[in-house]
C-alpha positions as CSV (number, residue, x, y, z in Angstrom):
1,X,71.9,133.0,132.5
2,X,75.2,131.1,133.3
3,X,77.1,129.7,130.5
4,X,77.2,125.6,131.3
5,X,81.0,124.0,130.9
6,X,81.6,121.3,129.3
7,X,83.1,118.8,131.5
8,X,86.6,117.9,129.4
9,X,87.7,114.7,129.5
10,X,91.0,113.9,130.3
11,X,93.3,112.9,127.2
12,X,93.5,109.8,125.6
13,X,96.0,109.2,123.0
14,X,94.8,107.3,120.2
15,X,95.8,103.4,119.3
16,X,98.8,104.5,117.0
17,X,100.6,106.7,119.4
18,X,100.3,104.1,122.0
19,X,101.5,101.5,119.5
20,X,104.6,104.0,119.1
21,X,104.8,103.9,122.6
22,X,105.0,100.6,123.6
23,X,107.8,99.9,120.4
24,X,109.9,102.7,122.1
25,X,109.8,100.9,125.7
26,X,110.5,97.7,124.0
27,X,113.7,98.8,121.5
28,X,115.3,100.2,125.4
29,X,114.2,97.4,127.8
30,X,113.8,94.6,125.6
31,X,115.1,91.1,126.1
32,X,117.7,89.8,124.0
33,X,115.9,87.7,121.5
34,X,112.4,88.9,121.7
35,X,110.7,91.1,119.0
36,X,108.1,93.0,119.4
37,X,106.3,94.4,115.5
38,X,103.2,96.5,114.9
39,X,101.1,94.8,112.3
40,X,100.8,97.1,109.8
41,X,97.0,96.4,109.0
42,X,95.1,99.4,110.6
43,X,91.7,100.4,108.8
44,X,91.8,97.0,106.5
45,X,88.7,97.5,104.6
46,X,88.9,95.3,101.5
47,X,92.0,96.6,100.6
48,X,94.3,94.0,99.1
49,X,96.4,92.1,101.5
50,X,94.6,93.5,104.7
51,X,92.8,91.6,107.1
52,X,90.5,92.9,109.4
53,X,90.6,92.0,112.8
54,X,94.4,91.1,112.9
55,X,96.1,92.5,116.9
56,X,97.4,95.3,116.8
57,X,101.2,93.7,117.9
58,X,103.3,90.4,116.9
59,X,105.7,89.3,120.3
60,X,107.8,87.0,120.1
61,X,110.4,85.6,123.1
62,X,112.7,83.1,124.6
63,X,109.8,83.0,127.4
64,X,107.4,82.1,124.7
65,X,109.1,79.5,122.5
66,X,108.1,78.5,119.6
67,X,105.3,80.3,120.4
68,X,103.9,83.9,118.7
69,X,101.9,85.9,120.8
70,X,99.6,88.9,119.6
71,X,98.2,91.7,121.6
72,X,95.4,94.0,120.6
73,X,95.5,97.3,121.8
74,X,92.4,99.3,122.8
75,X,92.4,102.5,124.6
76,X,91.2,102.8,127.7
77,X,87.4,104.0,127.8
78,X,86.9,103.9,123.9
79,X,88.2,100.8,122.5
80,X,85.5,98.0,121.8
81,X,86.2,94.8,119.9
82,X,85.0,94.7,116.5
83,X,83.4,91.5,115.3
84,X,86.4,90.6,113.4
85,X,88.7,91.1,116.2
86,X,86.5,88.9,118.3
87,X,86.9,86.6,115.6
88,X,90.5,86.3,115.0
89,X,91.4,86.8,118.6
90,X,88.7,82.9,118.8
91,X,90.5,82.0,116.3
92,X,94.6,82.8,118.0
93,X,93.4,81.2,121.2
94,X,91.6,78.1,119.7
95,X,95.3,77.1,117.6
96,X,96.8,77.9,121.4
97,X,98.8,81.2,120.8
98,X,99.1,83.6,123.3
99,X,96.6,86.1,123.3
100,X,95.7,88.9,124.8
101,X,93.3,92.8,124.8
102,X,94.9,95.3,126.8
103,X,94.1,99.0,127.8
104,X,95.7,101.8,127.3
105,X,99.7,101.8,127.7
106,X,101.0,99.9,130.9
107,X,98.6,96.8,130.7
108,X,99.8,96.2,127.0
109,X,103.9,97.0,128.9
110,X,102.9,94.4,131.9
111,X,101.7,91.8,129.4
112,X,105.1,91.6,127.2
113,X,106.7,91.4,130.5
114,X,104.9,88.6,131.3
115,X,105.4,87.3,128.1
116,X,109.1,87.7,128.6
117,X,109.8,90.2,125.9
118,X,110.7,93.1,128.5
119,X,113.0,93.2,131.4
């Protein structure tokens, strides 16, 4: 009897080292005056001063104004929305910030380029 394979799935790094990533890109290509921060709230479960549900990344840019923007990262086949997230995320759009989920590594790079934070 044949042994069966496991089909291996291709890698997928995990939120944080995306996070890395994407703050490595911005520190060499980013626009004068922007900022790009990682919210430092990952696994906020009732510890003091954590909020669940906060994105994953603070942008600000000339583009944007007086505007902040936030981006939650997912990864690309894995990364659901958590109830909170969905909440906050209402929440960000309904006061008229900028917004947005994105997959993986380059959608998260297109959007701060849209958002005028890279070159």
């Amino acid at each position: 009897m044949r042994a069966r394979r496991r089909r291996r799935e291709a890698f997928e790094p995990y939120e944080q080292e995306t996070t890395a990533a994407i703050l490595d890109h911005w520190k060499l290509c980013g626009v004068p005056g922007s900022l790009v921060a990682a919210l430092p709230n990952k696994n906020a479960h009732g510890q003091p001063g954590l909020t669940p549900g906060l994105p994953d990344l603070m942008v600000l840019s000339p583009f944007l104004g007086p505007l902040t923007g936030f981006i939650e990262l997912k990864r690309m086949r894995l990364g659901r929305l958590s109830p909170a997230q969905k909440e906050i995320g209402g929440l960000i759009c309904q006061r008229g910030a900028p917004y947005a989920v994105c997959r993986g590594r380059d959608e998260p790079i297109e959007q701060l380029r849209a958002w005028g934070a890279l070159r």
